[in-house]
C-alpha positions as CSV (number, residue, x, y, z in Angstrom):
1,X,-44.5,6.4,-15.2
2,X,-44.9,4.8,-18.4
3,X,-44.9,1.0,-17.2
4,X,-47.4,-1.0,-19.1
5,X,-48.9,2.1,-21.1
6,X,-51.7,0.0,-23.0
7,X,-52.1,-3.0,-20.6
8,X,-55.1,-5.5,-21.2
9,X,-57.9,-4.7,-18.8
10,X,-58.5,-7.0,-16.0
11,X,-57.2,-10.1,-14.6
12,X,-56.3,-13.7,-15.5
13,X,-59.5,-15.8,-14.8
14,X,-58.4,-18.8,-16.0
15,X,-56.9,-21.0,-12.7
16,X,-53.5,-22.8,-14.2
17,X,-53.6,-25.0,-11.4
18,X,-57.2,-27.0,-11.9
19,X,-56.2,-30.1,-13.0
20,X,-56.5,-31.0,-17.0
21,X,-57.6,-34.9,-17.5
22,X,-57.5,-36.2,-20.7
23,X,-59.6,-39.8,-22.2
24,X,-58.7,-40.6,-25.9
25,X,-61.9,-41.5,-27.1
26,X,-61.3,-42.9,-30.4
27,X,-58.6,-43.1,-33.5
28,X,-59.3,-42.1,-36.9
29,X,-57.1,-43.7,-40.1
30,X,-55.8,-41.4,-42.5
31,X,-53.6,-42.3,-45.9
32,X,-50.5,-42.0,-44.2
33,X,-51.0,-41.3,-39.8
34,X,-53.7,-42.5,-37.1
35,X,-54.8,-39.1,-35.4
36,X,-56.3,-39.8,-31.7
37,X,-58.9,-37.8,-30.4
38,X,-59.3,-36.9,-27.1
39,X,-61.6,-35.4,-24.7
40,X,-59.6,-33.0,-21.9
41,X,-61.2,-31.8,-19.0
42,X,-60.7,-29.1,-16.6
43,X,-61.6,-30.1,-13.0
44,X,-64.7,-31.9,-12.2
45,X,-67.3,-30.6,-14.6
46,X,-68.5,-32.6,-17.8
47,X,-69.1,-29.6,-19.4
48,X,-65.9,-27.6,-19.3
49,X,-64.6,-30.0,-22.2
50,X,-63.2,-30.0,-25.3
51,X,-61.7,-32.4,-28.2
52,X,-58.3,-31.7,-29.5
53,X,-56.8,-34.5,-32.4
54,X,-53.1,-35.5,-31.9
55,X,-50.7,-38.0,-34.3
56,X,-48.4,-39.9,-32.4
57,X,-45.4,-37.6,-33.7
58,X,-47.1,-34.8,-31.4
59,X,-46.8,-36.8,-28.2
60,X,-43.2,-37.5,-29.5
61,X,-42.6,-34.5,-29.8
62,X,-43.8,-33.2,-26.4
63,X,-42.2,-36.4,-24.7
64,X,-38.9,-34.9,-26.2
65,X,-39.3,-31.7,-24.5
66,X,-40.2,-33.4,-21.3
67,X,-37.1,-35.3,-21.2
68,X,-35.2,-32.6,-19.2
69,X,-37.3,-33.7,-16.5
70,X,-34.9,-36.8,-16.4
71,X,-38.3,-39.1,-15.8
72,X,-38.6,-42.1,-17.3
73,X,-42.2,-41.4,-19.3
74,X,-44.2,-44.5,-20.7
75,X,-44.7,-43.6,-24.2
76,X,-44.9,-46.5,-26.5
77,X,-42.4,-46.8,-29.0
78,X,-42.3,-45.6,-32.5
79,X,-42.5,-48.4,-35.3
80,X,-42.3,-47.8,-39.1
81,X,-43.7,-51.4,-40.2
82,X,-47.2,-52.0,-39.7
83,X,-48.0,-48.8,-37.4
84,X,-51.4,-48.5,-39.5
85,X,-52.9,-52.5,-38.7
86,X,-55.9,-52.6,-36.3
87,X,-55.0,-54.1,-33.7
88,X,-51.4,-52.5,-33.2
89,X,-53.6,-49.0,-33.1
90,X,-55.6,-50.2,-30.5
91,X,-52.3,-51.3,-28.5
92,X,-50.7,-48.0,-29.1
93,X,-53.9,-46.4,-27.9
94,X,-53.5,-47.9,-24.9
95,X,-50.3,-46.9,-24.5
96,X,-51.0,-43.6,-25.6
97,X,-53.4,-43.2,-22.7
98,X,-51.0,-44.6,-20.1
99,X,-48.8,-41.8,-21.1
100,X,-51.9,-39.4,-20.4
101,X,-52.4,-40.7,-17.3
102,X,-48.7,-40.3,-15.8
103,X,-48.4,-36.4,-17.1
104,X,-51.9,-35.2,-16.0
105,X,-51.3,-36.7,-12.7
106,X,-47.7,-35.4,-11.9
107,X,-48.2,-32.6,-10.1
108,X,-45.0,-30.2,-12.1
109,X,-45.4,-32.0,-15.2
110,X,-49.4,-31.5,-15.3
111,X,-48.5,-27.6,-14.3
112,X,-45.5,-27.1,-16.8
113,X,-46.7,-25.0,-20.0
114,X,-45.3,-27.9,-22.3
115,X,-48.6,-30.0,-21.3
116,X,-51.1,-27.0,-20.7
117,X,-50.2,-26.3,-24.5
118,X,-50.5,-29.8,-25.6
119,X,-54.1,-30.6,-23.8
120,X,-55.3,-26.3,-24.0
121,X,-53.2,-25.2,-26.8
122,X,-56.6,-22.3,-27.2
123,X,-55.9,-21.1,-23.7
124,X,-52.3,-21.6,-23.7
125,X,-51.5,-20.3,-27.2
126,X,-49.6,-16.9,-26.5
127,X,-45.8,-16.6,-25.8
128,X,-45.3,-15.2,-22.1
129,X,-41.7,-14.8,-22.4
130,X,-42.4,-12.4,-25.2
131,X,-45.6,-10.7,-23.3
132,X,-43.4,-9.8,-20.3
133,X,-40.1,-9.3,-22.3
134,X,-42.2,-6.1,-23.9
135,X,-43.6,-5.0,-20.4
136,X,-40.3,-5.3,-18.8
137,X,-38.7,-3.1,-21.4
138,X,-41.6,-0.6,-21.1
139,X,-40.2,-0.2,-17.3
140,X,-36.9,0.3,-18.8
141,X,-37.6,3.1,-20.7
142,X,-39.1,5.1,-17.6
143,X,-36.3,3.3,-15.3
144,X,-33.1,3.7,-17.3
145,X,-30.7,3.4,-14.2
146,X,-31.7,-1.0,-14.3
147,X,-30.4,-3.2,-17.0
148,X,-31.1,-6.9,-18.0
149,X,-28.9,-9.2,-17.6
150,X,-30.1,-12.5,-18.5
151,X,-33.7,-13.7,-18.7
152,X,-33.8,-16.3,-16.5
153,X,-35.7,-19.3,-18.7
154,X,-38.6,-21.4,-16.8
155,X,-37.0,-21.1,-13.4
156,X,-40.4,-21.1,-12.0
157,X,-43.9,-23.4,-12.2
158,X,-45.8,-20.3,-12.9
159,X,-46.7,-20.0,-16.7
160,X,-47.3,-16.2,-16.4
161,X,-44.7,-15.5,-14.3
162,X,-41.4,-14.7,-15.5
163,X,-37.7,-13.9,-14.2
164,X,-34.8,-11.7,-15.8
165,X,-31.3,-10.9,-13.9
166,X,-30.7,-7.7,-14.2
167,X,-28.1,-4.6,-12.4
168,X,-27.9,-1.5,-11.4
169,X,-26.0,0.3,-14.5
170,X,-23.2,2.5,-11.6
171,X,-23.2,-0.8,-9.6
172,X,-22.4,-3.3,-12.0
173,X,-21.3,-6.4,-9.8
174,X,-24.3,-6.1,-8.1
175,X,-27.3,-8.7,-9.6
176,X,-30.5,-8.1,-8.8
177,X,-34.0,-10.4,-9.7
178,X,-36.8,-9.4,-11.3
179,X,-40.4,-10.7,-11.8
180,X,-43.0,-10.1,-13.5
181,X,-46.9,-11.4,-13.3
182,X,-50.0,-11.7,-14.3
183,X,-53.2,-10.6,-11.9
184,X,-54.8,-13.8,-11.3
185,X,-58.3,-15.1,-10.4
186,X,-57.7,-14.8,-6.9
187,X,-57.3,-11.1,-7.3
188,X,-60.2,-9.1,-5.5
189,X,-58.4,-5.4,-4.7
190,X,-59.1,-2.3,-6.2
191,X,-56.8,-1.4,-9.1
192,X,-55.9,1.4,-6.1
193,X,-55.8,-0.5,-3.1
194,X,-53.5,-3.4,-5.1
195,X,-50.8,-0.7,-6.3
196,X,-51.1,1.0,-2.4
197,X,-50.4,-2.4,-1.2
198,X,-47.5,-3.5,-3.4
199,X,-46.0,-0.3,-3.0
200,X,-46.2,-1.2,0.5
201,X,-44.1,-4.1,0.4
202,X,-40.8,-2.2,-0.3
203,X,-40.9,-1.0,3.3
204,X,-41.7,-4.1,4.9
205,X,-38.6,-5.0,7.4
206,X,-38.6,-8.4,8.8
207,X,-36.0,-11.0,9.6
208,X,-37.8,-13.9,7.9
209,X,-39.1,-11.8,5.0
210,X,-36.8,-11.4,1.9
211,X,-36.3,-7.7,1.3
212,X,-38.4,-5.9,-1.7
213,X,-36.2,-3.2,-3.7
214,X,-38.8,-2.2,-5.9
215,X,-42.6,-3.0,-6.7
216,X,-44.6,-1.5,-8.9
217,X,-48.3,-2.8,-10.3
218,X,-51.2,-1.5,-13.2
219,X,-54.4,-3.2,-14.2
220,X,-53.7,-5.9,-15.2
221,X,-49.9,-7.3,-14.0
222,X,-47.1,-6.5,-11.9
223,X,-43.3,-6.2,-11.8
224,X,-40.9,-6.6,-8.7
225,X,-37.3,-6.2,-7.8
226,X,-35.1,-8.2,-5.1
227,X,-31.7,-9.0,-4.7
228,X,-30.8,-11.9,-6.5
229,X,-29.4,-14.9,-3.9
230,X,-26.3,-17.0,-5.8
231,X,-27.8,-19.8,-3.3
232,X,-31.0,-20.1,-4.3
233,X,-33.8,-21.5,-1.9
234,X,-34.6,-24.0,0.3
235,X,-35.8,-26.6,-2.0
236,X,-32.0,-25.9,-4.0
237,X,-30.4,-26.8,-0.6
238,X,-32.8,-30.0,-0.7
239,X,-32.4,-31.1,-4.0
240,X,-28.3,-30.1,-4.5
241,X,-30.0,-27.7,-7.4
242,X,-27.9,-24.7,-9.4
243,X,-31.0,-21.9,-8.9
244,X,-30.1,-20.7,-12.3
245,X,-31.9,-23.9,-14.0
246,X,-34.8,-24.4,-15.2
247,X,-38.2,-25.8,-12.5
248,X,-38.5,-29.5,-14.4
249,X,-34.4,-30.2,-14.5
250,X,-33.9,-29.0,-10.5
251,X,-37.1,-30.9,-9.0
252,X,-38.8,-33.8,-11.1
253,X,-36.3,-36.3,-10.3
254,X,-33.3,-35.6,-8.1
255,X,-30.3,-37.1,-8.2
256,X,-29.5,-37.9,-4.5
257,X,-32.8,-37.9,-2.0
258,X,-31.7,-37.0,1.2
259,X,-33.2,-34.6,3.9
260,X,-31.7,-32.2,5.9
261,X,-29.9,-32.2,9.7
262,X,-32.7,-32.2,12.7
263,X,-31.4,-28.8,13.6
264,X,-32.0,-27.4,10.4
265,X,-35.9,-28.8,10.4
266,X,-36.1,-27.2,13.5
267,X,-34.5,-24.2,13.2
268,X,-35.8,-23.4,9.5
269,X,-39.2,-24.7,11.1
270,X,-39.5,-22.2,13.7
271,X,-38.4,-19.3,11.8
272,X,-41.3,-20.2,9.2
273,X,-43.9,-20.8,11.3
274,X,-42.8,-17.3,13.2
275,X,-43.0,-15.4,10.0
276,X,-46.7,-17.2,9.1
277,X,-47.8,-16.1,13.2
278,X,-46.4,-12.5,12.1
279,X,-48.5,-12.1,8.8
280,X,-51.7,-13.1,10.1
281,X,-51.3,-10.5,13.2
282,X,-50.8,-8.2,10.5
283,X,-54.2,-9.6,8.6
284,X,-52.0,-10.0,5.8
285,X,-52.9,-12.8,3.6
286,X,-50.3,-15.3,2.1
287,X,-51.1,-19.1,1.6
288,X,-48.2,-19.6,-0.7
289,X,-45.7,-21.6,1.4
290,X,-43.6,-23.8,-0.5
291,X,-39.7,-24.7,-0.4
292,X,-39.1,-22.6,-3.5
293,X,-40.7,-19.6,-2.2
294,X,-38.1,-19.5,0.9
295,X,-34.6,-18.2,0.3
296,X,-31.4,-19.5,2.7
297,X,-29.6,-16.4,4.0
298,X,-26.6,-18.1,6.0
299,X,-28.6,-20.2,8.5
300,X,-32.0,-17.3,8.4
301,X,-35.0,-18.4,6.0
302,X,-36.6,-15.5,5.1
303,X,-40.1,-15.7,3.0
304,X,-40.7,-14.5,-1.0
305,X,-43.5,-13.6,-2.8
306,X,-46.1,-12.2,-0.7
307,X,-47.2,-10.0,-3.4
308,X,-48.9,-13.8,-4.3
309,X,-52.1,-13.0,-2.8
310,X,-52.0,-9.6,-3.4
311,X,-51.9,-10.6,-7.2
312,X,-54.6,-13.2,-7.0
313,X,-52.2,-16.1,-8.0
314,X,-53.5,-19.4,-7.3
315,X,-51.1,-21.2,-4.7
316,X,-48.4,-24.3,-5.6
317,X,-50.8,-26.3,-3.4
318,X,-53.8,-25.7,-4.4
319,X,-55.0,-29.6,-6.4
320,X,-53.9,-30.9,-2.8
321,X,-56.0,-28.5,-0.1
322,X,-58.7,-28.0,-2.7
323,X,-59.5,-31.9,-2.1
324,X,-60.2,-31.3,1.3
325,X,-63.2,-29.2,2.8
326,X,-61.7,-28.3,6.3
327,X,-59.1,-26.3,4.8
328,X,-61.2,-23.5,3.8
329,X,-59.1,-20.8,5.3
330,X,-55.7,-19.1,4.1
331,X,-54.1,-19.9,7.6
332,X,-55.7,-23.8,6.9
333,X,-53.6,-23.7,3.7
334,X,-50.4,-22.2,5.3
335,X,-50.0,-24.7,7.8
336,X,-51.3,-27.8,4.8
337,X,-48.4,-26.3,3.2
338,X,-45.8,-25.8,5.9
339,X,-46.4,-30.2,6.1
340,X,-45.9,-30.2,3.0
341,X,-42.4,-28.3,3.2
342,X,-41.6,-29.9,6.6
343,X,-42.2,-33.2,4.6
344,X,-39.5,-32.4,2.1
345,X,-37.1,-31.3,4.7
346,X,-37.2,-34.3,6.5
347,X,-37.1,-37.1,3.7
348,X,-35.3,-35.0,0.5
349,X,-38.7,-35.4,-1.4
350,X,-42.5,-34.3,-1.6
351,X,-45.0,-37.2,-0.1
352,X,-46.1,-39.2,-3.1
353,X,-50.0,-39.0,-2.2
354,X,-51.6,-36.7,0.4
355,X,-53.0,-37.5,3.0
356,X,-50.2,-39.4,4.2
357,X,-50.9,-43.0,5.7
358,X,-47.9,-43.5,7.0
359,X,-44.4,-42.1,7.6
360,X,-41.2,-43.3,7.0
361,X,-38.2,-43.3,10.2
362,X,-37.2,-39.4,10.8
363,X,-34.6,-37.9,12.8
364,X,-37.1,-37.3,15.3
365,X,-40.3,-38.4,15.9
366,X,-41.5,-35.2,17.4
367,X,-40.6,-34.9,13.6
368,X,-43.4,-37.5,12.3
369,X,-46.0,-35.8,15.4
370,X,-45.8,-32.6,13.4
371,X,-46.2,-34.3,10.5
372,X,-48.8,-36.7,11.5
373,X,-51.1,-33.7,12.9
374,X,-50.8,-31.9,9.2
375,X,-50.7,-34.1,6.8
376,X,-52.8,-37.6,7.7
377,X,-56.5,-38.1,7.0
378,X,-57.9,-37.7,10.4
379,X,-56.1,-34.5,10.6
380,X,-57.5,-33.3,7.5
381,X,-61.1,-34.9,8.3
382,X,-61.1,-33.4,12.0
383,X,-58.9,-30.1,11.8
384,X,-55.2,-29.5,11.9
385,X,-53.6,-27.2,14.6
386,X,-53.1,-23.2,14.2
387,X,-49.4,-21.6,13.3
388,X,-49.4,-20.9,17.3
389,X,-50.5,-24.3,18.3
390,X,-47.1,-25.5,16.0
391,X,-44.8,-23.2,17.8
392,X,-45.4,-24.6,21.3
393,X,-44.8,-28.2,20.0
394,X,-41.6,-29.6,21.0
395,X,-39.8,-29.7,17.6
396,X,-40.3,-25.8,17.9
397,X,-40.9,-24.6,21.0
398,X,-37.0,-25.1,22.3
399,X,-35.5,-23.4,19.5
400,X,-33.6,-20.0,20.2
401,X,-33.7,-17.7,18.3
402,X,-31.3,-15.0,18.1
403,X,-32.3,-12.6,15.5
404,X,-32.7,-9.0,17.0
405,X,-33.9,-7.3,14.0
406,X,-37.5,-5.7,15.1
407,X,-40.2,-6.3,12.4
408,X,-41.8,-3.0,10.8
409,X,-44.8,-3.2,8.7
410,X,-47.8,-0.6,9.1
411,X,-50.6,-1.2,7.4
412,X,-53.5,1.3,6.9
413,X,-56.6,0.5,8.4
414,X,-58.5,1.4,5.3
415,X,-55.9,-1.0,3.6
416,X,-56.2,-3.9,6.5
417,X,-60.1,-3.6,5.7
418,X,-59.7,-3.7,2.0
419,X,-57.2,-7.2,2.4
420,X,-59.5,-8.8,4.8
421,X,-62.2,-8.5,2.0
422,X,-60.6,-10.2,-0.3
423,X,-59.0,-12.7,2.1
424,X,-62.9,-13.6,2.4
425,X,-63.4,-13.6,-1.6
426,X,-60.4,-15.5,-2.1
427,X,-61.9,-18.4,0.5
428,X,-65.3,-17.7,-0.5
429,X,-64.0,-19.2,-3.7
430,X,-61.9,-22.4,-2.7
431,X,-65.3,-23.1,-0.7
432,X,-67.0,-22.9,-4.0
433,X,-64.7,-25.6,-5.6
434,X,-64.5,-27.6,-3.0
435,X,-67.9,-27.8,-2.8
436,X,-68.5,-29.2,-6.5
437,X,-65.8,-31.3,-6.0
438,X,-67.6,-32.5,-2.9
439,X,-70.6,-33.3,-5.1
440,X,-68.6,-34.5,-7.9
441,X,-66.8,-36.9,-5.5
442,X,-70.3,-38.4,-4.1
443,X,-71.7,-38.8,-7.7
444,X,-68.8,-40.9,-8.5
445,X,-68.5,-43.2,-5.6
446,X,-72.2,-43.9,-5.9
447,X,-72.0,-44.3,-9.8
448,X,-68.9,-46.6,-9.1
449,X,-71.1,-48.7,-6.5
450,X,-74.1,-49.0,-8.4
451,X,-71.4,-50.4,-11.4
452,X,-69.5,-52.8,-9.2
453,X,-69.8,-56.6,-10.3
454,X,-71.2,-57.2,-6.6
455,X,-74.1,-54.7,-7.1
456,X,-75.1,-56.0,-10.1
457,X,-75.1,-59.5,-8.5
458,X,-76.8,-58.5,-6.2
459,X,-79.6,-56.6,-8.5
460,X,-80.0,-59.6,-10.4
461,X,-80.9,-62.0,-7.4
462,X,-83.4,-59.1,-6.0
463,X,-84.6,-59.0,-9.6
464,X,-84.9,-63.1,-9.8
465,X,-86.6,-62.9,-6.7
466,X,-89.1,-59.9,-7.7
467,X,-89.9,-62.0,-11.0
468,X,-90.7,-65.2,-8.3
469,X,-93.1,-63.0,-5.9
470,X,-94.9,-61.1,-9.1
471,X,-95.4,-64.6,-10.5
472,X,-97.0,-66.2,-7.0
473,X,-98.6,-62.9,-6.5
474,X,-100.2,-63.3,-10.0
475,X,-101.3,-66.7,-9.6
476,X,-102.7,-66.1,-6.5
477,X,-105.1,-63.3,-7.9
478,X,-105.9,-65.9,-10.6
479,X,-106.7,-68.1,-8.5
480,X,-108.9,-65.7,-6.4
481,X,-110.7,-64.2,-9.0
482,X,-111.6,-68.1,-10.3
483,X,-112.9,-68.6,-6.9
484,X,-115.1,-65.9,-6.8
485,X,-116.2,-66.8,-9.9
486,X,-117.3,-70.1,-9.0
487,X,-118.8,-68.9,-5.8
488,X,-121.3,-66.4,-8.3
489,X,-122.0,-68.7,-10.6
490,X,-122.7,-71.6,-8.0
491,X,-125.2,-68.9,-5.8
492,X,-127.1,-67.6,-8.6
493,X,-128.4,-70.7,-10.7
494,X,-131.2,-73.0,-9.9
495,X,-130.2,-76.6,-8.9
496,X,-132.7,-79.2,-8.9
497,X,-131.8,-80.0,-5.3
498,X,-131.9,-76.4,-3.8
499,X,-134.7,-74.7,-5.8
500,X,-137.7,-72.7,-3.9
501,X,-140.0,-75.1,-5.6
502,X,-138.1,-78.4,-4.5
503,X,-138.8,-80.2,-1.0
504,X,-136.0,-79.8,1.3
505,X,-134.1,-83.4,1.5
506,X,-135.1,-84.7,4.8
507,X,-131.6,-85.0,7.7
508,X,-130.2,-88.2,8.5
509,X,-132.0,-88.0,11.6
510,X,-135.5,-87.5,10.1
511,X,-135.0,-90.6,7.9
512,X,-133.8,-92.9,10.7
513,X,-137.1,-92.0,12.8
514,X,-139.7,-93.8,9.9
């Protein structure tokens, strides 16, 4: 087959989903425009850094394309009059940083290629709607009975994944979805063992798991078929979203917040959490649970992308569990992220910081005990329940369900041995980062305390008081060592009234006796 005849070797090792912080660190005049310059940041090392220089009309110009988010985005205001004075520079670069700030801390705007370009425009500078246009069209040429469609533009968060509708050319009506990736950091098969393994997924039969029509992988990306679903998913039901549009318009800011029925937490609930038991039997990693990655089939949620892992893509999650050190396991992650989507089927909406402190009213509150033994700090601190230990709770454990279909999915044992490895790599590596963020985390918090107004207080009264006790300490040694002097000088001359030669002066007693 000639899909992807010359592909680049290897995989993606850049992680899209570290987070970018950016500081402007100064402004520089020219004749006509202020530039900024500002120091980004990947994660929590000083020395992945770099400088890029912006003008104003640059963060106008990306605040424009970030308007289909529909968020209201604090950047200051243009002015023509006086935009080059001192001090309104400084203002503006205050403003300027604010803006920063909001972006890089969104969790889909800070993931969106729009900011990745802006803050990483070296890493970020290809087009990947061209890349996989031309590997999509290879597969055409050795696959003539598919046609595209449409693409479908920026319907996902993923940068290197992209979507096209597309049909079968004798079954016209029929639409079908296809996607199309980059291999990942995260990805630890065999170049054999990974196309063995997608290959696999087209025969996969289970009534939670969205079906495969076709999968096909090389060296360095993969393409996949399924039947396209005029519905969309689960977080299109949530949101009242048309699936066709693009990731920022659906889910940034929603018109109408509102969750969904108690039955349908449950129900969707159970089936989830009965596909997530099913996987791990199988020793099949996933740990990419989200609302967009579940697809509504009548009242049946059935899962998508599995290949995920398979690829080495890093998970929609992954700034969140990273954070925390007990979730160092892919079935730790799937049940972080089953709170996560039970979250936003209860209140219409994501939580706005994790862990959660506290919950608002639910339908249920066997609602907020899920939630409370997922997503709060103890929880996270101490350990969170396993997929079975969620199943026997009461939101879940009453639920029938009344799908007979009998899952099928056989899995070598050379292949089960090969996954299992790099289940272990791909943890191995979240331990890593953890880890430095860990230590990054502890180097703050005691740089921050040793900066705080009441620690330097404090150092200056210890300070005061170690000046005071060197002082007495000194003057007592002076003291001493004048003593001592005194005491030599006085025992070693001759006085008229002590010397050998002298009588001794007769006693008060001796005198009284003449």
């Amino acid at each position: 087959m000639a899909f992807m005849e010359k592909p680049p070797a290897g995989k993606v090792l850049l992680d899209d989903t570290v987070p970018l912080t950016a500081q402007i660190e100064a402004s520089q005049s020219l004749h006509s425009h202020t530039e900024y310059i500002i120091r980004v940041q990947r994660g929590v090392s000083a020395e992945n850094s770099w400088q890029i220089v912006r003008r104003y009309s640059d963060f106008d110009l990306l605040n424009n394309s970030l308007q289909i988010s529909s968020l209201s985005l604090p950047l200051p205001p243009k002015k023509l009059i006086g935009n080059m004075e001192r001090e309104f520079i400084a203002e503006r670069q205050k403003g300027l940083q604010a803006y920063l700030d909001v972006i890089t801390s969104h969790h889909l705007l800070s993931n969106c290629e729009l900011v990745k370009k802006f803050l990483d425009p070296n890493s970020y500078s290809v087009n990947y709607t061209e890349i996989a246009l031309q590997h999509v069209s290879m597969f055409f040429r050795s696959e003539p009975k598919w046609e595209v469609v449409e693409p479908l533009k920026d319907i996902g968060w993923r940068i290197r994944k992209k979507y096209f509708l597309m049909k079968v050319k004798n079954q016209p009506k029929e639409r079908l979805m296809l996607s199309w990736a980059d291999l990942g950091p995260d990805k630890y098969l065999s170049d054999k063992d990974l196309q063995y393994a997608v290959k696999l997924l087209s025969s996969c039969s289970h009534p939670y798991i969205y079906k495969v029509t076709f999968a096909t992988a090389s060296e360095s990306s993969a393409l996949f078929i399924r039947p396209f679903n005029e519905k969309g998913t689960l977080k299109d039901l949530i949101y009242k979203a048309r699936p066709k549009d693009p990731f920022l318009k659906k889910y940034c800011n929603p018109k109408k917040i509102q969750g969904l029925e108690l039955q349908q937490i449950k129900t969707y609930g159970r089936q989830i959490l009965e596909v997530l038991k099913f996987l791990h039997e199988k020793g099949f990693p996933y740990g990419h649970l989200h609302s967009a990655n579940v697809v509504l089939d009548g009242d049946t949620c059935k899962l998508l992308d599995l290949e995920n892992s398979l690829l080495g893509l890093p998970s929609f999650y992954r700034s969140y569990f990273s954070q925390f050190r007990k979730i160092n396991t892919l079935e730790g992650i799937d049940v972080h992220c089953f709170g996560h989507l039970l979250y936003e089927m209860t209140y219409g909406r994501p939580p706005d910081t994790i862990p959660v402190d506290s919950f608002p009213p639910a339908p249920s509150v066997s609602v907020v005990s899920v939630l409370e033994s997922i997503l709060t700090c103890e929880a996270m601190k101490n350990g969170m329940p396993t997929v079975s230990r969620l199943l026997q709770m009461p939101l879940f454990s009453d639920v029938l369900l009344t799908n007979s279909e009998k899952p099928q999915f056989k899995i070598p044992t050379k292949l089960k041995e090969a996954l299992k490895m790099s289940k272990e790599c791909i943890e191995k590596r979240l331990t890593e980062e953890q880890k430095l963020i860990h230590q990054h985390r502890r180097l703050t918090r005691a740089q921050s305390h040793h900066g705080s107004e009441e620690e330097k207080k404090k150092r200056k009264i210890l300070a005061r008081k170690k000046s005071k006790r060197s002082a007495y300490e000194s003057a007592e040694e002076h003291s001493a060592k004048y003593s001592n002097s005194n005491n030599s000088a006085g025992s070693g001359a001759s006085s008229p009234l002590t010397s050998p030669s002298s009588p001794t002066p007769p006693s008060t007693a001796e005198h009284a006796s003449f």
